[in-house]
N, C-alpha and C positions, 0 to 999 in steps of 0.2 A: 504494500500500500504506500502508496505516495502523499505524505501529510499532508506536503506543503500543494498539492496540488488539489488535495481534497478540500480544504480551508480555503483556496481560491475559488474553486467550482458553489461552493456553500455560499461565497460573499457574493460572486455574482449571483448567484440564484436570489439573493434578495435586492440586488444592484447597488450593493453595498461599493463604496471606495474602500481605501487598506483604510482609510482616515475615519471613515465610519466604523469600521470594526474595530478600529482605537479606541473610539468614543465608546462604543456598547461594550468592548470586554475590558475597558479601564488599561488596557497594555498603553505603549506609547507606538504611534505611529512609525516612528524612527525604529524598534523592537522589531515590528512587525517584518518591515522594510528590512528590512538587515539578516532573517532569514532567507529571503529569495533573495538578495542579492550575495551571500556568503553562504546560501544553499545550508543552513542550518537548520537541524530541529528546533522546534520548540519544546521547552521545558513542560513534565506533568504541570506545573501548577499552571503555568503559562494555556498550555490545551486545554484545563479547566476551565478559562475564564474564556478563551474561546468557545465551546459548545456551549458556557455558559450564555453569552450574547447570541448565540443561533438557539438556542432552548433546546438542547438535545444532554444527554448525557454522552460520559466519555463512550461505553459499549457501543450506544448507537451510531458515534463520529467510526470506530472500528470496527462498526460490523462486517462480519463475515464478506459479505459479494456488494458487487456497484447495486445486485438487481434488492438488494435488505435495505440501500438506502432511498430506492424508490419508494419503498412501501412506509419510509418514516415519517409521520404527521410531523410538521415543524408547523409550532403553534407563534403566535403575535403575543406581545406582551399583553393586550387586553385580552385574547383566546386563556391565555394563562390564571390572568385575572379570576376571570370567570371560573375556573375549575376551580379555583384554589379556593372560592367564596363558594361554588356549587357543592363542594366535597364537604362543606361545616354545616348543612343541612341536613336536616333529616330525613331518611325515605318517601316522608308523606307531602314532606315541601320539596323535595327532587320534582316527587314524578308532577305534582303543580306544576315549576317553571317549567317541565317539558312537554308539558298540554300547551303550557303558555305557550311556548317558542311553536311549538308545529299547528299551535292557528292562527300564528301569523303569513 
């Protein structure tokens, strides 16, 4: 697996610059830049805080085949939101918001 090639293909898919993905995983722009051009890995913690800004975990950033990162949901900070408030609810106020949402 090619990291730094996977971390490229991930920023554009959201049409992210290196300067955006600065900004969402807190690295520095110049960090980033400085692997592709001295062709370096990045550091575990460093890759943490990258899938951190794409919302995936590390397993997902290395799973197995290109065809496992097809099938990975990459949710929005407000898609996030929402589960993270949906999941402190109770069974009976779930299945509510989801009458809610599907008659809209």
């Amino acid at each position: 697996m090619d990291i730094l090639e996977t971390i490229r293909k991930m920023r554009l898919e959201r049409g992210w610059t290196e300067y955006q993905l600065a900004e969402h995983s807190g690295l520095t722009q110049s960090t980033i830049s400085s692997w592709y051009r001295k062709n370096m890995q990045p550091s575990v913690a460093s890759l943490e805080r990258i899938c951190s800004a794409f919302n995936i975990t590390l397993s997902q950033f290395f799973a197995a085949s290109p065809a496992e990162h097809e099938h990975t949901l990459i949710l929005t900070q407000r898609q996030n939101e929402f589960l993270k408030e949906f999941s402190r609810l109770n069974h009976r106020q779930q299945t509510a918001v989801l009458e809610l949402i599907k008659s809209i």
